[in-house]
Biopython code that builds the backbone (N, CA, C, O; Angstrom):
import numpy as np
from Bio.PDB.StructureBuilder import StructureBuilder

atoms = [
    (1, "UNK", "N", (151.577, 131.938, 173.717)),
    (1, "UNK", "CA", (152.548, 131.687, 172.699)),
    (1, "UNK", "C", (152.143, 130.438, 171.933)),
    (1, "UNK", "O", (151.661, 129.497, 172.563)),
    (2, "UNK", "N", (152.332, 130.352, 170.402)),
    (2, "UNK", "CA", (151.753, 129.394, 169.638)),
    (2, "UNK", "C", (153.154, 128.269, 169.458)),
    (2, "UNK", "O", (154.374, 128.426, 169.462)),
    (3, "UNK", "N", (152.315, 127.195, 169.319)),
    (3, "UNK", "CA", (153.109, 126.089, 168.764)),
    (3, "UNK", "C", (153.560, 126.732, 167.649)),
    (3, "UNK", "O", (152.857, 127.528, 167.025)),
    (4, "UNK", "N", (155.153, 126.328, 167.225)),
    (4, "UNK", "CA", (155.626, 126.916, 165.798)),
    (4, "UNK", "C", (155.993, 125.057, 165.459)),
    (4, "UNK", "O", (156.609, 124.281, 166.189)),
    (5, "UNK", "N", (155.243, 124.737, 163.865)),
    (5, "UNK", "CA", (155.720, 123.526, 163.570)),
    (5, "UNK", "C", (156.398, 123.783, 162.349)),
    (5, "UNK", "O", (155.997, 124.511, 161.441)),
    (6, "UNK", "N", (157.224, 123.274, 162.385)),
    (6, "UNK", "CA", (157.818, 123.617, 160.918)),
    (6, "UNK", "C", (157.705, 122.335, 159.875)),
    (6, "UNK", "O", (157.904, 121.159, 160.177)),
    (7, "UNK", "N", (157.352, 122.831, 158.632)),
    (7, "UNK", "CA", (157.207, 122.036, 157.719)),
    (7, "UNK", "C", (158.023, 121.349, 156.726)),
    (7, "UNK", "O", (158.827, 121.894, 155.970)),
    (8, "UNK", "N", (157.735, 120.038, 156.795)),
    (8, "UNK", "CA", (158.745, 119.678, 156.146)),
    (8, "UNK", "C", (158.396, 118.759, 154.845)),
    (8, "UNK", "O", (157.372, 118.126, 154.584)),
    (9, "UNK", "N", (159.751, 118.930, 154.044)),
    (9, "UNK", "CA", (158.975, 118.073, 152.556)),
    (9, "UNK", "C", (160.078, 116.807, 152.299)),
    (9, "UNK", "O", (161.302, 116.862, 152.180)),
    (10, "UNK", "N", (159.310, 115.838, 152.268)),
    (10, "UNK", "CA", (160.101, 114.698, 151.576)),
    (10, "UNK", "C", (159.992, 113.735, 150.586)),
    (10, "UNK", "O", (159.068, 113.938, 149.797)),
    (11, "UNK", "N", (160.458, 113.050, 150.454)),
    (11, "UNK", "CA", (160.138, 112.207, 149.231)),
    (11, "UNK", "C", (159.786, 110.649, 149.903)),
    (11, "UNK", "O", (160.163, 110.575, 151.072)),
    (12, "UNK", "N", (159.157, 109.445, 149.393)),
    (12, "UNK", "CA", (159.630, 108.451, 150.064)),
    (12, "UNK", "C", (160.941, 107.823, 149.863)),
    (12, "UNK", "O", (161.729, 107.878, 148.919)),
    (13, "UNK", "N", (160.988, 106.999, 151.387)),
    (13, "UNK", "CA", (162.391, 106.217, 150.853)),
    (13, "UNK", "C", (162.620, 106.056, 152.634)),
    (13, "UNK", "O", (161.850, 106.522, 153.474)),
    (14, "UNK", "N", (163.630, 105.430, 152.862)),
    (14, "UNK", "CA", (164.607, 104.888, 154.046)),
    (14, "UNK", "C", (165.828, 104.227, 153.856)),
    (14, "UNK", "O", (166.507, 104.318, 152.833)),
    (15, "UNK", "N", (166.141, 103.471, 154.981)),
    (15, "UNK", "CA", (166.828, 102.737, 155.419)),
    (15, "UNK", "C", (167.317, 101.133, 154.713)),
    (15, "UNK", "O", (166.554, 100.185, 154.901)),
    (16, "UNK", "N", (168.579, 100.924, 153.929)),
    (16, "UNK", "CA", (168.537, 99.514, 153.332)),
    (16, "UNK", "C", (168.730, 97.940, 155.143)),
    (16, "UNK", "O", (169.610, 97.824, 155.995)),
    (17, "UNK", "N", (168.006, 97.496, 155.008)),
    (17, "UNK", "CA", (168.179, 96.544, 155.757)),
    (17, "UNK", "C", (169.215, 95.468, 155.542)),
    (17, "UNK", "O", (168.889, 94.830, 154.541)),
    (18, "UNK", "N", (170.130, 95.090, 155.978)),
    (18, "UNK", "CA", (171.226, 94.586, 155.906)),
    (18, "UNK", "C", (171.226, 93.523, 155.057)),
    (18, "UNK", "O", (170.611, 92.471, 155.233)),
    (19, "UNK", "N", (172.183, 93.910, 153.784)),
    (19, "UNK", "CA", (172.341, 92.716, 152.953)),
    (19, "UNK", "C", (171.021, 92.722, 151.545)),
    (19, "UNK", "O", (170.983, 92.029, 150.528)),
    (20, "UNK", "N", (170.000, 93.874, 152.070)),
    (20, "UNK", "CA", (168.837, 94.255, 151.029)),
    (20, "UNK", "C", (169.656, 95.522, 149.933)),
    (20, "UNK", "O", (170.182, 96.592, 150.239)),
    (21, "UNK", "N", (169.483, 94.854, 148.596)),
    (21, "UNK", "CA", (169.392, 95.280, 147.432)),
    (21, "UNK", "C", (169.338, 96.841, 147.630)),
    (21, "UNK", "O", (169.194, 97.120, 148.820)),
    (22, "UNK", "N", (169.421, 98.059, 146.710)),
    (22, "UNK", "CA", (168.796, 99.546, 146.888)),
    (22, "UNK", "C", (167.710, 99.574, 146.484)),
    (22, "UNK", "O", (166.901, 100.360, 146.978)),
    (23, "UNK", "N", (167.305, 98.577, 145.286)),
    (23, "UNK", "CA", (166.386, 98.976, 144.694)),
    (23, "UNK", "C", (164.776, 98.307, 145.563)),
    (23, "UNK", "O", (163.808, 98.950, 145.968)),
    (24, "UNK", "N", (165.051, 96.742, 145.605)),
    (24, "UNK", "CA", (164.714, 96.471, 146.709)),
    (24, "UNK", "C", (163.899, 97.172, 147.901)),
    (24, "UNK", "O", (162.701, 97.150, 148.186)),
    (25, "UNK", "N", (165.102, 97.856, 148.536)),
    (25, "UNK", "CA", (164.679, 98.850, 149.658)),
    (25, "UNK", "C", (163.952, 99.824, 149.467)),
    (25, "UNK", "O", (163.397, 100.276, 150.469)),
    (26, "UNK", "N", (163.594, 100.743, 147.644)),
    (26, "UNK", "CA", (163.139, 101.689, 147.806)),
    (26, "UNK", "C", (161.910, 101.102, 147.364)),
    (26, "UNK", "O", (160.996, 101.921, 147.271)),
    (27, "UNK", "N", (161.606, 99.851, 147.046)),
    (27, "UNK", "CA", (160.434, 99.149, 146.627)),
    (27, "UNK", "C", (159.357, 99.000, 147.823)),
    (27, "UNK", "O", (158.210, 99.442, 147.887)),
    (28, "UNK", "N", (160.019, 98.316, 148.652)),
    (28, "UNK", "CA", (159.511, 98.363, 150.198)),
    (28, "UNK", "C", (159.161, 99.795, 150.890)),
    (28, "UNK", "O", (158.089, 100.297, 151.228)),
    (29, "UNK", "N", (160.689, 100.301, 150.968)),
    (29, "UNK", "CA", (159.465, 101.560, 151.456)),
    (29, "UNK", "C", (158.518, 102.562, 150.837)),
    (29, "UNK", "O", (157.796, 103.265, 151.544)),
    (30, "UNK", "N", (158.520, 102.608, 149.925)),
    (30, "UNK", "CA", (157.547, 103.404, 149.049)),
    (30, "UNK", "C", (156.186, 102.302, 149.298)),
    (30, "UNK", "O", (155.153, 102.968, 149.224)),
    (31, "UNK", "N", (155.976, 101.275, 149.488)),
    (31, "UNK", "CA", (154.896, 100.504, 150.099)),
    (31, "UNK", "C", (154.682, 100.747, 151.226)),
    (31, "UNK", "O", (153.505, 100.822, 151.577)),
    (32, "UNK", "N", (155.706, 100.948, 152.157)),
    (32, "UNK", "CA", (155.040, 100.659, 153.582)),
    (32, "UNK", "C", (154.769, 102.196, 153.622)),
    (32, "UNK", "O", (153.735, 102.268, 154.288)),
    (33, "UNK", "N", (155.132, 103.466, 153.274)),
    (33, "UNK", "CA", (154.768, 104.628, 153.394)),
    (33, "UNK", "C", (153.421, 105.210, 152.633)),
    (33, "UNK", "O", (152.609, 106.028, 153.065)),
    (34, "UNK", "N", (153.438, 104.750, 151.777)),
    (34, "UNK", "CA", (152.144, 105.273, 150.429)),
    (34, "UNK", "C", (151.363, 104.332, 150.266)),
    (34, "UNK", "O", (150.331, 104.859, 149.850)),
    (35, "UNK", "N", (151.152, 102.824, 150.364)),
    (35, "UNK", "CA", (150.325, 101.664, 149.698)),
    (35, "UNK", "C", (150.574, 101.897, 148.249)),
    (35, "UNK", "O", (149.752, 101.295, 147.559)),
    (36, "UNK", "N", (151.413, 102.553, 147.597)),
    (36, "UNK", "CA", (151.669, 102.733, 145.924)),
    (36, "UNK", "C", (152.712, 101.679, 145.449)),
    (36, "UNK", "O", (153.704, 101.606, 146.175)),
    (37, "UNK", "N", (152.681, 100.888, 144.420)),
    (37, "UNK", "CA", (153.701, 99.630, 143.969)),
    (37, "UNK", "C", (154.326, 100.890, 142.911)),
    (37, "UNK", "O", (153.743, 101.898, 142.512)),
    (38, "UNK", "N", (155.405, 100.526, 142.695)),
    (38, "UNK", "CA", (156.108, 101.776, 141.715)),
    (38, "UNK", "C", (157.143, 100.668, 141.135)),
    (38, "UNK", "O", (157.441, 99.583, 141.633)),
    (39, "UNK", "N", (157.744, 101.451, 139.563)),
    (39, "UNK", "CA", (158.874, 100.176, 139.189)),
    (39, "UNK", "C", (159.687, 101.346, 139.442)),
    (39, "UNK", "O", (159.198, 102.467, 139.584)),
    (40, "UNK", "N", (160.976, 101.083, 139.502)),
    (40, "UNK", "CA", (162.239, 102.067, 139.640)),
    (40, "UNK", "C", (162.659, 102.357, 137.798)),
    (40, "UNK", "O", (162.737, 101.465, 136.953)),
    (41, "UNK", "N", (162.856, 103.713, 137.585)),
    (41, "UNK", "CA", (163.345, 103.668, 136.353)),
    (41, "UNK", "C", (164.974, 104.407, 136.549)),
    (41, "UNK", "O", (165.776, 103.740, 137.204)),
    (42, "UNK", "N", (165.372, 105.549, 136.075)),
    (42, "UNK", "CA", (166.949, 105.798, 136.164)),
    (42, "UNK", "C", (166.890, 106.834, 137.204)),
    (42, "UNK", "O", (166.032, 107.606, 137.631)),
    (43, "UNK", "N", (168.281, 106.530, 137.485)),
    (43, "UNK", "CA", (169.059, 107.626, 138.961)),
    (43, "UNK", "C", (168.165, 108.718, 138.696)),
    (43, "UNK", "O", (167.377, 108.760, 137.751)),
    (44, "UNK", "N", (168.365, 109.816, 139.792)),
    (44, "UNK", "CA", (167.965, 111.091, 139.457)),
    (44, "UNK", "C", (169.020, 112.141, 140.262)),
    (44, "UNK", "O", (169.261, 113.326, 140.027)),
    (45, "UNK", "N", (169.549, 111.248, 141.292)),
    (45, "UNK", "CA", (170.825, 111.905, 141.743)),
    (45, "UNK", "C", (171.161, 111.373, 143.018)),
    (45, "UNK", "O", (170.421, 110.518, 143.504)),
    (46, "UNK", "N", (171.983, 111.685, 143.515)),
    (46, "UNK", "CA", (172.868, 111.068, 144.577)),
    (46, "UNK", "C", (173.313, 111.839, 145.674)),
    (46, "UNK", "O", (173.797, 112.892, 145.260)),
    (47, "UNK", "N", (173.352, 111.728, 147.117)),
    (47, "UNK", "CA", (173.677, 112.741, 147.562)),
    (47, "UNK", "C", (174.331, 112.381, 148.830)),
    (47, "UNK", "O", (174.091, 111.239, 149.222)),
    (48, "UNK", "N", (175.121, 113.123, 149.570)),
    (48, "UNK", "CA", (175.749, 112.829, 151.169)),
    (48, "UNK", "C", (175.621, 113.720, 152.178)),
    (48, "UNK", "O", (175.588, 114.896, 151.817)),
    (49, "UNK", "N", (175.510, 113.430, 153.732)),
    (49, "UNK", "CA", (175.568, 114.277, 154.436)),
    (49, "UNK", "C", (176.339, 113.633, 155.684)),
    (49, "UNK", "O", (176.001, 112.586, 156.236)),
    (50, "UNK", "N", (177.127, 114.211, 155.936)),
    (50, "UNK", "CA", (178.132, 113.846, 156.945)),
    (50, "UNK", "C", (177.449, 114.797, 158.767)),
    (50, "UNK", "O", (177.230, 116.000, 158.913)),
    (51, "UNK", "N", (177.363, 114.163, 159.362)),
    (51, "UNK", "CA", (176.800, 114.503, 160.539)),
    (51, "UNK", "C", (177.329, 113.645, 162.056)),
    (51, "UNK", "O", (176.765, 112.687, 162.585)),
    (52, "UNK", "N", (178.562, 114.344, 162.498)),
    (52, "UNK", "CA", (179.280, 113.771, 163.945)),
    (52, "UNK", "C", (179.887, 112.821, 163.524)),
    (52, "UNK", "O", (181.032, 112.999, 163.107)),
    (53, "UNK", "N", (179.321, 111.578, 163.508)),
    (53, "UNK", "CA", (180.067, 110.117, 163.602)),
    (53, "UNK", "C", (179.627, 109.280, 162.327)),
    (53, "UNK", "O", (180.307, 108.351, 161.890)),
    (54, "UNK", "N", (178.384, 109.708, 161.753)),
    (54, "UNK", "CA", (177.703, 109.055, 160.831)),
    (54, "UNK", "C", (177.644, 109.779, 159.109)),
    (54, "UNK", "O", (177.903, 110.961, 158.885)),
    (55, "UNK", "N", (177.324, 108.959, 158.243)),
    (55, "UNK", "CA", (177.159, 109.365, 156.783)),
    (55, "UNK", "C", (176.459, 108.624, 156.597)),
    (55, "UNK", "O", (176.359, 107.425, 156.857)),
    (56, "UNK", "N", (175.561, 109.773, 155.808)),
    (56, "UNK", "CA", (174.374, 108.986, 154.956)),
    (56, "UNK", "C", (174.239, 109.376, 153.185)),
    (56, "UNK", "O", (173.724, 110.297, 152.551)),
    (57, "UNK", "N", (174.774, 108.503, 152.936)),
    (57, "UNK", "CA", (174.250, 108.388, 151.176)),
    (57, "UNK", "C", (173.066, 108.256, 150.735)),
    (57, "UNK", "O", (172.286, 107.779, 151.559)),
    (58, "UNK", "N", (172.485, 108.594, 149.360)),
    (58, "UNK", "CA", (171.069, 108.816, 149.278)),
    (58, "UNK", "C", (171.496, 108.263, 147.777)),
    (58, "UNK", "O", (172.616, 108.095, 147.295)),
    (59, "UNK", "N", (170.345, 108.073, 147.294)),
    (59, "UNK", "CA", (169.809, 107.546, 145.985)),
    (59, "UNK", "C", (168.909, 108.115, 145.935)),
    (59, "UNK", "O", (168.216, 107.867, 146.922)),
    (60, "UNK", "N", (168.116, 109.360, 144.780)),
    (60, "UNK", "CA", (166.854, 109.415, 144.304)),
    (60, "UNK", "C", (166.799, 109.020, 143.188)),
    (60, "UNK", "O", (167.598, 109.392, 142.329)),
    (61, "UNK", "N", (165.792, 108.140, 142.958)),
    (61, "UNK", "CA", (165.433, 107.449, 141.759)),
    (61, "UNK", "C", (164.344, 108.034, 140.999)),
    (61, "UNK", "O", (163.721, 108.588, 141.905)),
    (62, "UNK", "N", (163.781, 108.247, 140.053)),
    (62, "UNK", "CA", (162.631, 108.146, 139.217)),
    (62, "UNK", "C", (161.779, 106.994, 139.022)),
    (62, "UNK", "O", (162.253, 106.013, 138.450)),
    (63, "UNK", "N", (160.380, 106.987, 139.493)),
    (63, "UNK", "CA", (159.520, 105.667, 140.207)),
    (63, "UNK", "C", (158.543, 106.120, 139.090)),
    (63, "UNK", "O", (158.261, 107.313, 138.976)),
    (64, "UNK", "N", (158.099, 105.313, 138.384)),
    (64, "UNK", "CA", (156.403, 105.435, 138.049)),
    (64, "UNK", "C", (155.531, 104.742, 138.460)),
    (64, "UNK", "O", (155.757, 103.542, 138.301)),
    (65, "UNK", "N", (154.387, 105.046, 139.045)),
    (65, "UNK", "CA", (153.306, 104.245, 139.630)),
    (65, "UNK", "C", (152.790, 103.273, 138.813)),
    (65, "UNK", "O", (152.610, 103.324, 137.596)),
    (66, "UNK", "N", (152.498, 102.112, 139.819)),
    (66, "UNK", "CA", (152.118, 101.232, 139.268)),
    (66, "UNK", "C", (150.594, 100.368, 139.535)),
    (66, "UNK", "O", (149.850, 99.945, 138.649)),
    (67, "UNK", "N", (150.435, 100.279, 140.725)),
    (67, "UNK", "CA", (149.300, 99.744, 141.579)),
    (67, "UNK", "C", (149.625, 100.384, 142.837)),
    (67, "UNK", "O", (150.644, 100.750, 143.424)),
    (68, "UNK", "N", (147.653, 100.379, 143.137)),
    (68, "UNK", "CA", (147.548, 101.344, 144.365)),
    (68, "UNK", "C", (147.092, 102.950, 144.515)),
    (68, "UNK", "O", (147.193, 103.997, 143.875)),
    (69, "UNK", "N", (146.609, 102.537, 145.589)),
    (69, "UNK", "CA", (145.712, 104.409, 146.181)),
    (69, "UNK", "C", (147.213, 105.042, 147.235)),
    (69, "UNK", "O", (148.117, 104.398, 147.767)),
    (70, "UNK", "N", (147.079, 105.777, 147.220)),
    (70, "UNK", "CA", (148.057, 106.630, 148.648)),
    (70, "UNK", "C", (147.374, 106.274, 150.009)),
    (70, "UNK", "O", (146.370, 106.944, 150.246)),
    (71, "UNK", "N", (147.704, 105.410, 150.883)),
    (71, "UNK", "CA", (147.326, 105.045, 152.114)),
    (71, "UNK", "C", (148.939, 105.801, 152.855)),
    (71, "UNK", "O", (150.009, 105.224, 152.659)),
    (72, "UNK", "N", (148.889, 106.767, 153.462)),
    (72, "UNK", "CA", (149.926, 107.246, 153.964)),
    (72, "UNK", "C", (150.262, 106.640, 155.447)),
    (72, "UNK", "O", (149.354, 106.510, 156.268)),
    (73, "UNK", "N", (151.476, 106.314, 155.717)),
    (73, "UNK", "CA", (152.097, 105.440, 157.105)),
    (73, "UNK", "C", (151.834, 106.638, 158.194)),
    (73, "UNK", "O", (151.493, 107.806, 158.011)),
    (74, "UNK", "N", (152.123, 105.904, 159.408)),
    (74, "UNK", "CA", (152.671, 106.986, 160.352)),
    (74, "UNK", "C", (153.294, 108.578, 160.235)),
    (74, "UNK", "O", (152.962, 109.699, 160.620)),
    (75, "UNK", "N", (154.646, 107.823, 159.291)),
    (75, "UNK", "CA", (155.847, 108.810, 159.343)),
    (75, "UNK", "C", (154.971, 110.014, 158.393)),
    (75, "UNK", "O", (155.410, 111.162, 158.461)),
    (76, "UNK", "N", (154.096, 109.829, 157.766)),
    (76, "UNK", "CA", (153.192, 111.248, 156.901)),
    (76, "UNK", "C", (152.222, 112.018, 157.458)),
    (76, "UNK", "O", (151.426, 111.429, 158.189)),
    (77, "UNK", "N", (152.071, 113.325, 157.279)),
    (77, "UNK", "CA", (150.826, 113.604, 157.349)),
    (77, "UNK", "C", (149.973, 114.132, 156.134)),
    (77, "UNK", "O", (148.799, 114.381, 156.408)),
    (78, "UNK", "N", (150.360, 114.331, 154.892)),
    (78, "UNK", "CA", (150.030, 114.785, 153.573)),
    (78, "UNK", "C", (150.746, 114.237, 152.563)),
    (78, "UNK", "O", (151.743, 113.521, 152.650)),
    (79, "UNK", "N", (149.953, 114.770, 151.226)),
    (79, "UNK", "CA", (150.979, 114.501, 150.187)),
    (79, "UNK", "C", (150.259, 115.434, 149.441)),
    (79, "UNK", "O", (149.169, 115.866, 149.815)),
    (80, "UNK", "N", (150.859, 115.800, 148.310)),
    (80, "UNK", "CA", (150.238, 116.654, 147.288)),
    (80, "UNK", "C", (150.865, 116.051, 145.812)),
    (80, "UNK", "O", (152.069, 115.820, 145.697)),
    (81, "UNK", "N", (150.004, 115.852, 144.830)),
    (81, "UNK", "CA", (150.319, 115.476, 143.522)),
    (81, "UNK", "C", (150.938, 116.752, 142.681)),
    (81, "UNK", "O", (150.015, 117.352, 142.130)),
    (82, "UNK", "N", (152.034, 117.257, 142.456)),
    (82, "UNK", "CA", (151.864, 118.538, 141.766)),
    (82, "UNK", "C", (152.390, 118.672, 139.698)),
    (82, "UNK", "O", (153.332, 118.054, 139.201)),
    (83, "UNK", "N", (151.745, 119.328, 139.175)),
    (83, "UNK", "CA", (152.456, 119.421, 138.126)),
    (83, "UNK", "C", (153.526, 120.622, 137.945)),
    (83, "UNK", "O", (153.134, 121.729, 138.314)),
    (84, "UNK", "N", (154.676, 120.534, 137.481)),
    (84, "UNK", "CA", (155.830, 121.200, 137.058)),
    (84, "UNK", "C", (155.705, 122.580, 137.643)),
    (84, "UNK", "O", (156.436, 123.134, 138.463)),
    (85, "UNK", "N", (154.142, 123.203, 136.780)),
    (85, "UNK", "CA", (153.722, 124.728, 137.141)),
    (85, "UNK", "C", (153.027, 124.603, 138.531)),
    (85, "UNK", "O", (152.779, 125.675, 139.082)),
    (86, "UNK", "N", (152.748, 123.697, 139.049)),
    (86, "UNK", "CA", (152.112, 123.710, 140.273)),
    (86, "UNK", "C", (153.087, 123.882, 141.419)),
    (86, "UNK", "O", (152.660, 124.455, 142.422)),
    (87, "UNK", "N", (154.556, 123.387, 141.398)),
    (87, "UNK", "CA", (155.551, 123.160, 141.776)),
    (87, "UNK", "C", (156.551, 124.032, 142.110)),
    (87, "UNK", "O", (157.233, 124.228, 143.116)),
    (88, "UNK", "N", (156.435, 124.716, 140.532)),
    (88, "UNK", "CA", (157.356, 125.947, 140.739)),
    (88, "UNK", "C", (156.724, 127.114, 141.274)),
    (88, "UNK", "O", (157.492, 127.858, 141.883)),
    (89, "UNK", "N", (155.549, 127.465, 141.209)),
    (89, "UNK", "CA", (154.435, 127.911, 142.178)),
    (89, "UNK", "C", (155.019, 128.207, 143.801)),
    (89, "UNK", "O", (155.257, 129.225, 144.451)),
    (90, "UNK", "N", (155.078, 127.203, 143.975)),
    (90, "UNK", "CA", (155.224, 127.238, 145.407)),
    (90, "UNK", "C", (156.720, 127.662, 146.367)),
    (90, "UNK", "O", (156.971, 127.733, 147.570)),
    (91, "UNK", "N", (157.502, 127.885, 145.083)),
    (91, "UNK", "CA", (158.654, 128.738, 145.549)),
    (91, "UNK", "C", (159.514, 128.191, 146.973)),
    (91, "UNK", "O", (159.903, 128.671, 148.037)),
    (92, "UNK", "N", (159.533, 127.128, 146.394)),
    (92, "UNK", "CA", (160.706, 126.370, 147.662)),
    (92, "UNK", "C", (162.056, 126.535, 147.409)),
    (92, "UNK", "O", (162.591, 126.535, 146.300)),
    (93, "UNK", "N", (162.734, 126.717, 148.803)),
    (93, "UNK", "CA", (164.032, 127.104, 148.098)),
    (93, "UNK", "C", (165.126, 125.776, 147.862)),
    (93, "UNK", "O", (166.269, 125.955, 147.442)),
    (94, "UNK", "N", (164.510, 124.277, 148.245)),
    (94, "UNK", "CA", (164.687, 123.524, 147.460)),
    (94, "UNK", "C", (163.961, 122.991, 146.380)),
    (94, "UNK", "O", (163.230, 122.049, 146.686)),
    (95, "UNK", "N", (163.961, 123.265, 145.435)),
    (95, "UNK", "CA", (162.534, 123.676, 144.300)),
    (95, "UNK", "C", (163.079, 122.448, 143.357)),
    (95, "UNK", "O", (162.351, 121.614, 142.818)),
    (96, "UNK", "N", (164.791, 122.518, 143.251)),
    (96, "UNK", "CA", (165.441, 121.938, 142.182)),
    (96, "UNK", "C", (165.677, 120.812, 142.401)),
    (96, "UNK", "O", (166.066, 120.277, 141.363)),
    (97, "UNK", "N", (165.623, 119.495, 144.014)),
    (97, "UNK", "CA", (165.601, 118.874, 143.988)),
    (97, "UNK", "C", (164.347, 118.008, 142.988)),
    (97, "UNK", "O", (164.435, 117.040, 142.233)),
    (98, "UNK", "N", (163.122, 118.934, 143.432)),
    (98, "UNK", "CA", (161.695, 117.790, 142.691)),
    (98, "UNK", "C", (161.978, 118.598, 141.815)),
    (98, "UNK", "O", (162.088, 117.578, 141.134)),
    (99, "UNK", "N", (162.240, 119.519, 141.046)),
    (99, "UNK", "CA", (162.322, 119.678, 139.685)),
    (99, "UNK", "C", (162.860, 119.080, 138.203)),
    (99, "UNK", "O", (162.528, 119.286, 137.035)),
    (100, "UNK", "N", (164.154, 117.986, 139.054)),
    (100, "UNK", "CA", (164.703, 116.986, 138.145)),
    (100, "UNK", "C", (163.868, 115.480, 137.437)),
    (100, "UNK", "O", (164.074, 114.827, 136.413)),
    (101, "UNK", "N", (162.917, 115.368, 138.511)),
    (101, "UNK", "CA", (161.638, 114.356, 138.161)),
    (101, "UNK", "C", (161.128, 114.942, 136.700)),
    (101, "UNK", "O", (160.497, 114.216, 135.932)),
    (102, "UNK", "N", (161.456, 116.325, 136.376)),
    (102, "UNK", "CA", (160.248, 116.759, 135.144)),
    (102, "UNK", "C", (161.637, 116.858, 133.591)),
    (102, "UNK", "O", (161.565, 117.010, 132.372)),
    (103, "UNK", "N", (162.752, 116.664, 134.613)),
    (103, "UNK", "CA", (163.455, 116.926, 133.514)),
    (103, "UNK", "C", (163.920, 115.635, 132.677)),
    (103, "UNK", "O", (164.725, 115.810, 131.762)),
    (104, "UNK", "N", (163.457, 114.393, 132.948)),
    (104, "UNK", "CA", (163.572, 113.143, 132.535)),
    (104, "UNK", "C", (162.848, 112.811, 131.251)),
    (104, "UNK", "O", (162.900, 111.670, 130.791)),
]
sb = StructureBuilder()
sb.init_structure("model")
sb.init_model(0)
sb.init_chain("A")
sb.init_seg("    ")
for serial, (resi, resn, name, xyz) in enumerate(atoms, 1):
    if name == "N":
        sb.init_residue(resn, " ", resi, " ")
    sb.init_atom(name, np.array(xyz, "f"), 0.0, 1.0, " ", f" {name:<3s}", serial, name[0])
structure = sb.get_structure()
């Protein structure tokens, strides 16, 4: 019987450290995950998930690169650069989250 891994897609980002800024926080981790410096430009959406005892709010922002190669952390094992048609290609059935990046 085979290992089944399931794949998963994310964006960068984490955890604000107490009393750290949002923007701040997504500055940092988009460094410690990618080695990429990015400036933050406008929202891209907002989101919640309620789970037992805890809630987690989200911020996705729109980042443009700034300095830096992709040195990926631990928490990665890939990344893929895609354009719009490369994207919709791939028929995810969350497709429309990264699809709002193109609609800016």
């Amino acid at each position: 019987m085979g290992v089944n891994y399931e794949v998963r897609r994310d964006i960068p980002g984490g955890r604000l450290e107490f009393g750290e800024e949002p923007k701040n926080a997504l500055v940092r981790e988009v460094k410690e995950e990618t080695g990429l410096t990015i400036e933050i430009g406008s929202i891209l959406d907002t989101w919640q998930f309620i789970k037992d005892d805890y809630q987690l709010i989200g911020i996705n922002y729109l980042c443009k690169w700034q300095a830096g190669e992709v040195v990926l952390s631990h928490e990665h094992e890939a990344f893929e650069w895609l354009s719009k048609a490369e994207l919709l290609a791939k028929n995810w059935n969350d497709v429309d989250r990264y699809l709002m990046a193109f609609e800016i």
